[in-house]
C-alpha positions as CSV (number, residue, x, y, z in Angstrom):
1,X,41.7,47.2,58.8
2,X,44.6,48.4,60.9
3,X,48.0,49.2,58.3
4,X,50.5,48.0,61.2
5,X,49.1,44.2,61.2
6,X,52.8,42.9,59.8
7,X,54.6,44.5,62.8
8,X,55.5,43.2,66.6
9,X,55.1,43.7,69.8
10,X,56.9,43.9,73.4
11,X,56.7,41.7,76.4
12,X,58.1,44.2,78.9
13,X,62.0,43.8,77.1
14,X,61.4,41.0,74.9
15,X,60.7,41.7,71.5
16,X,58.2,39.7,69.8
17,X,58.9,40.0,66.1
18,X,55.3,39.5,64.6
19,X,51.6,39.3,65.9
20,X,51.2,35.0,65.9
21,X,51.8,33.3,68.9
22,X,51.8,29.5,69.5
23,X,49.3,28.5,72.7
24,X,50.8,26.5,75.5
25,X,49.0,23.3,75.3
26,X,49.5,19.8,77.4
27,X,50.6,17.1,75.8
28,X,51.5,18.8,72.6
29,X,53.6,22.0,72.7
30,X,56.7,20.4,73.6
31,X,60.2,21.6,72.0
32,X,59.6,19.4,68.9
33,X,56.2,20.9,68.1
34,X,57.0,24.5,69.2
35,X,60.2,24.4,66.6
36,X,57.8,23.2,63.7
37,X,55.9,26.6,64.9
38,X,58.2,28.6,65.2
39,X,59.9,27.9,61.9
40,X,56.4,28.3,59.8
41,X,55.8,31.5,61.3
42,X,55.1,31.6,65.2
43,X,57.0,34.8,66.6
44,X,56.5,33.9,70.1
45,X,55.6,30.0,71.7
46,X,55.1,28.8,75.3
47,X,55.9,25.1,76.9
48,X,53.0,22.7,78.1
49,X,51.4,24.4,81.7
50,X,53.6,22.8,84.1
51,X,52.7,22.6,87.9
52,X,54.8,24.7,90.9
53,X,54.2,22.0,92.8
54,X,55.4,19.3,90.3
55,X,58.6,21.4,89.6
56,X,59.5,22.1,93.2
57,X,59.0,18.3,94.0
58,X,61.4,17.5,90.9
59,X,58.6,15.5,89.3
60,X,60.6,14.1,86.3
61,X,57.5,14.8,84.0
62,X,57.4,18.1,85.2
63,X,61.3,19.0,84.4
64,X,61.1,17.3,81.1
65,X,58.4,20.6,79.9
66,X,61.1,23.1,80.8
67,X,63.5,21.5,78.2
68,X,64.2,24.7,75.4
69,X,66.0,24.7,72.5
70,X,69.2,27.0,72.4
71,X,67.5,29.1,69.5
72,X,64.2,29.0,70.7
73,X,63.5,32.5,71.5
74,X,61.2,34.4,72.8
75,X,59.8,31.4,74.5
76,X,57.5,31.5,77.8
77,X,57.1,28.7,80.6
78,X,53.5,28.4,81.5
79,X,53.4,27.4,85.4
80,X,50.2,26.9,87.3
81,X,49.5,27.1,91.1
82,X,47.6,28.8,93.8
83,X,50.0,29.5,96.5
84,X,52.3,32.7,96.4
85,X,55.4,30.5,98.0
86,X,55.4,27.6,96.0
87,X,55.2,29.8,92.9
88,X,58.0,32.1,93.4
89,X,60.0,28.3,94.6
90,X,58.7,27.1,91.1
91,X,59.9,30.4,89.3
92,X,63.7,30.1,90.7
93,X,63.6,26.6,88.7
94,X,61.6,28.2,85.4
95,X,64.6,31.0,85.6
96,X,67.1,28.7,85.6
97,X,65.7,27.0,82.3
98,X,66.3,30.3,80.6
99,X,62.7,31.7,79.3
100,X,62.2,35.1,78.1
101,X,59.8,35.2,80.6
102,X,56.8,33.7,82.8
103,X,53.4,33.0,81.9
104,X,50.8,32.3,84.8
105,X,47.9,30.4,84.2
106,X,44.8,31.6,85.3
107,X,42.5,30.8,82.8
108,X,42.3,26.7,82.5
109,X,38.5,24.8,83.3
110,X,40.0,21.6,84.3
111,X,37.7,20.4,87.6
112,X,41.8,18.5,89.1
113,X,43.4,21.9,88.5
114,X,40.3,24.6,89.9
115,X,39.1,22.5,92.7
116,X,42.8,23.0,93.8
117,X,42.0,26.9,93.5
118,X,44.4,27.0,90.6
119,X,43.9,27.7,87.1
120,X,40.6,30.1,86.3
121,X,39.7,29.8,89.5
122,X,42.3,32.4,90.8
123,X,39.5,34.5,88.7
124,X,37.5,34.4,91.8
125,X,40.4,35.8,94.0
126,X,42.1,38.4,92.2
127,X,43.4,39.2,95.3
128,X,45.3,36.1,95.5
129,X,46.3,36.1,92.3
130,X,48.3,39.9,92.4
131,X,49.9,38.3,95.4
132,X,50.8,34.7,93.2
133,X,52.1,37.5,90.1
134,X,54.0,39.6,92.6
135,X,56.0,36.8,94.0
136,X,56.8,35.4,90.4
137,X,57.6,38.4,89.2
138,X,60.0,39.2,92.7
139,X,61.7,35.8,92.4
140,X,62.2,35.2,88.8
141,X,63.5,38.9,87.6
142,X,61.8,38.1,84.6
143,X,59.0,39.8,83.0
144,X,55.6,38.0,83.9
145,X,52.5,37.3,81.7
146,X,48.7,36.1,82.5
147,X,46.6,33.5,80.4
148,X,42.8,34.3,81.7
149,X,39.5,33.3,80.6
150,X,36.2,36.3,80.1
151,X,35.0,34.8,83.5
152,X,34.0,31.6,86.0
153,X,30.6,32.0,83.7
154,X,28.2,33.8,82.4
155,X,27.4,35.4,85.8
156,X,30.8,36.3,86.8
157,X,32.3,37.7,83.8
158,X,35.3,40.0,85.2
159,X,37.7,39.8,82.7
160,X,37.8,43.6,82.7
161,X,38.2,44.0,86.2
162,X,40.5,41.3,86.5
163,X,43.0,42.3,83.7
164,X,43.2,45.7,85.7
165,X,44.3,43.8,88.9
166,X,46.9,41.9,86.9
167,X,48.2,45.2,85.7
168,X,48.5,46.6,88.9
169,X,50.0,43.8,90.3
170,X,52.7,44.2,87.3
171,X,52.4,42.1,84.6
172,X,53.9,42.9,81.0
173,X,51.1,41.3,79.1
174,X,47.9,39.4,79.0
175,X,46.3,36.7,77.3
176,X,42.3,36.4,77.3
177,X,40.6,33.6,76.2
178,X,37.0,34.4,74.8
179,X,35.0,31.8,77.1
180,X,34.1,31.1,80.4
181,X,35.3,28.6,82.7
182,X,31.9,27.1,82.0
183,X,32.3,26.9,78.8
184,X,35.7,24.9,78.7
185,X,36.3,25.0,75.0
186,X,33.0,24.6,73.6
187,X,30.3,26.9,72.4
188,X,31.6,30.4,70.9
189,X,34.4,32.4,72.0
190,X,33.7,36.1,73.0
191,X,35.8,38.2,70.7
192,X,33.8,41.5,72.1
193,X,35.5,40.7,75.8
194,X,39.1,41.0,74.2
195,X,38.0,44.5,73.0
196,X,36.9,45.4,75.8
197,X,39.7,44.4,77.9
198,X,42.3,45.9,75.3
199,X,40.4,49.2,75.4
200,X,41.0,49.5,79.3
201,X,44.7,47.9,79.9
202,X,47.9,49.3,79.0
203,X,49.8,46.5,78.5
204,X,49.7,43.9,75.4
205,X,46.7,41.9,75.0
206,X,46.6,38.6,73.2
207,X,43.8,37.3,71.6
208,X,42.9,33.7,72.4
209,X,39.7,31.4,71.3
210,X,38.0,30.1,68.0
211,X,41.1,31.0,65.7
212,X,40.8,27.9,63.3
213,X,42.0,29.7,59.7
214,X,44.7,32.0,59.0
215,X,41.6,34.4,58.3
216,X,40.8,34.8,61.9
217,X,44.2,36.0,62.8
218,X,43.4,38.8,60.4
219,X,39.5,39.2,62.1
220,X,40.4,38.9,65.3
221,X,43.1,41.7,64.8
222,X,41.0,44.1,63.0
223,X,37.7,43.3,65.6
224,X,39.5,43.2,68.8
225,X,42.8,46.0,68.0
226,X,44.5,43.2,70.6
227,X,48.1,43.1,69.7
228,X,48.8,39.7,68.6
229,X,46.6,36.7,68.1
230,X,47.0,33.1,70.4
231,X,46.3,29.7,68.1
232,X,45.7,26.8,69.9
233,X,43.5,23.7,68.5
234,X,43.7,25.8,64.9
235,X,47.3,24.4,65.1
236,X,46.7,21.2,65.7
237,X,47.8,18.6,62.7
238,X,48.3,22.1,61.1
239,X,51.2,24.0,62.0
240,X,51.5,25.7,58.5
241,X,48.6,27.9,59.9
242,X,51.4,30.0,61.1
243,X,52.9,30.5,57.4
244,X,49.3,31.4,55.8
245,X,48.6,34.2,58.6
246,X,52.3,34.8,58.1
247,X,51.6,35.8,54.6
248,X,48.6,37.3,54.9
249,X,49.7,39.7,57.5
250,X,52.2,40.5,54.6
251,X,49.6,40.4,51.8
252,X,50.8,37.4,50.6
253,X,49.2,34.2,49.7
254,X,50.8,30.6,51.0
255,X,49.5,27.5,49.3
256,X,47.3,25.1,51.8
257,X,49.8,21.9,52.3
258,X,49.0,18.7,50.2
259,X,48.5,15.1,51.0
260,X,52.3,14.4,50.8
261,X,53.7,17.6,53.0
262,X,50.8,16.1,55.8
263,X,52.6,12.9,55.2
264,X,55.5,14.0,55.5
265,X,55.2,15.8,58.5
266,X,53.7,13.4,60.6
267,X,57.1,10.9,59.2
268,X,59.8,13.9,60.4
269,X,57.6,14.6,63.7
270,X,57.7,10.9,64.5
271,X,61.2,10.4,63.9
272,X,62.7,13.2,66.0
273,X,60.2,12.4,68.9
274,X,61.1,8.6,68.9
275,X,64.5,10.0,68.8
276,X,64.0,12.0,71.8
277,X,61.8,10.2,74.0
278,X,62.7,6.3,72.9
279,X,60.2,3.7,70.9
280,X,58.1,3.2,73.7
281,X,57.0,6.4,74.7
282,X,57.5,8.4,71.3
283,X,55.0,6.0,69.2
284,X,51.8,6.0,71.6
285,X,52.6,10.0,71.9
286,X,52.8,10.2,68.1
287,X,48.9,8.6,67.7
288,X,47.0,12.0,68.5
289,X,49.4,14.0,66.5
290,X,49.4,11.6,63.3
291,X,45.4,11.5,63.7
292,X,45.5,15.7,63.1
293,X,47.9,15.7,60.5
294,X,45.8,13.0,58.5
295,X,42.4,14.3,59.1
296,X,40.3,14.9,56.4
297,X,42.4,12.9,53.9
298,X,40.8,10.2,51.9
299,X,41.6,6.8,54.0
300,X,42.9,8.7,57.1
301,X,40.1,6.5,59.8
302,X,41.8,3.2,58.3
303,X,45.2,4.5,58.4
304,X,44.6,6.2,62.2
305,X,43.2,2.8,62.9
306,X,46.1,0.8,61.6
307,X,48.9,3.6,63.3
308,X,46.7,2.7,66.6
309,X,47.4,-0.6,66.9
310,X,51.1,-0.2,65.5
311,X,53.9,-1.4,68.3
312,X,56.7,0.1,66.8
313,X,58.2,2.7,65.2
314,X,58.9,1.3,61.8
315,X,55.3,-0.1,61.7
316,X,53.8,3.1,62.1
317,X,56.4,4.6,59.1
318,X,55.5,1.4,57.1
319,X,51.7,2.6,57.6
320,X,52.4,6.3,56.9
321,X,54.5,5.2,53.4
322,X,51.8,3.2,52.1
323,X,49.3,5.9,52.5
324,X,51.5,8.5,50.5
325,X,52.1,5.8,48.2
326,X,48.1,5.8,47.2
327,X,48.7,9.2,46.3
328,X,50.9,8.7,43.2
329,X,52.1,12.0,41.7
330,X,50.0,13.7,43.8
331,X,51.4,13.7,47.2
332,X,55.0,14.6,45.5
């Protein structure tokens, strides 16, 4: 294994202070989530993917995914889009927000996003997508980054050739995801294509797919030599999986999280999202999140169940206090 695994990276300027990076994910990397992250261990984080289109249009939805925190730094802003106007449009807006710098999607499966030729289908047009990264990178001033996928499928695998174009076209880093578009998330992620694509670029490569332990941050670093390692649905109900790679990546051991620290979290990330957002959007938002922080505790299906069908905020806290309650000592 590689000695410099404890160490950072650059994004063009922006200094990344350690190798663990938060994925941008809709519906759940908002500035709540993304601080828990980032405060267990996450050196860098991106917002939800939010559409050129949507932002040019001032969707209010859209907006809302550019709030950042005044200490939140380095943070990207994921946009998404297949035209090379509305893009650079949408970048002028991301600037404004004050990023460290850009991410472009290019790697996301959805059939609404690729039958717009957005998303991993700019794989199929690397063409277009140099022009969509030029324009970014020409409106913005800030450094630019591409989320991609190994290829459409098993066919068209041109990750290699793909990552090349990006460079050219100036990017200051890349993420690859291990799977196809025809995988979506399911099946295995290719570890081997990040390799490969690290071997051939010069600019940083993130690793992206199947990291679900802080162990795999240390595998995917010592398989793949890519320079920092991207967790998505590891993350998920989980965020402490940033302080046990943390410590690994500094020979230490962290302590898994108990029953009562789950709890706990799901009470603190309910309160400030209720706070934020109001009762009636913050509680049916909370449900998902609530669901991953309980999993696999004894009681959690009756105690999703109950939370689902809770109206308001202090029912759902009522539901939550109970549960640590049939914990006794052990959830202190």
């Amino acid at each position: 294994m590689r000695s410099d695994l404890s160490g950072g990276f650059e994004i063009g300027p922006v200094r990344v202070p350690n190798r663990l990076v938060l994925a941008p994910m809709a519906g759940v990397t908002d500035v709540i989530f993304r601080a828990f992250c980032e405060h267990l261990g996450a050196g860098l984080v991106f917002t939800e993917m939010v559409s050129s289109l949507g932002l040019i249009y001032s969707n209010r939805q859209s907006q809302g995914i550019l709030e950042i925190a005044p200490d939140e730094h380095p943070v990207g802003v994921q946009i998404f889009g297949s035209s090379p106007e509305a893009m650079a449009r949408a970048a002028l807006l991301v600037r404004d927000a004050g990023p460290d710098f850009i991410d472009i999607n290019m790697g996301c499966p959805v059939p609404k996003v690729v039958k717009n030729r957005e998303g991993c289908a700019l794989m199929l047009e690397p063409l277009r997508a140099q022009e969509i990264i030029k324009a970014v990178r020409q409106a913005s001033g800030l450094p630019v980054t591409v989320k991609m996928r190994k290829g459409w499928d098993e066919e068209k695998t041109n990750a290699v050739e793909f990552a090349l174009a990006c460079q050219e076209a100036g990017v200051s880093a890349l993420t690859v995801h291990g799977r196809t578009r025809a995988q979506f998330y399911s099946g295995k992620a290719d570890w081997a294509i990040i390799a490969r694509v690290k071997e051939i670029v010069r600019v940083p490569v993130i690793g992206n797919g199947d990291v679900w332990r802080a162990e795999d941050v240390l595998s995917m670093l010592d398989l793949t030599g890519c320079d920092a390692v991207m967790i998505a649905r590891g993350c998920l109900g989980n965020p402490w999986i940033f302080e046990q790679a943390a410590g690994l990546l500094s020979g230490k051991t962290v302590a898994m999280p108990g029953a009562g620290d789950r709890i706990r979290m799901a009470l603190l990330h309910l309160n400030l999202v209720v706070a934020r957002t109001g009762e009636r959007a913050g509680v049916p938002s909370m449900r998902k999140h609530i669901a991953w922080y309980l999993k696999g505790l004894p009681g959690h299906a009756r105690v999703r169940d109950a939370i689902n069908t809770a109206r308001s905020a202090a029912d759902v806290e009522r539901v939550l206090l109970e549960f640590e309650g049939s914990f006794g000592e052990s959830a202190r």
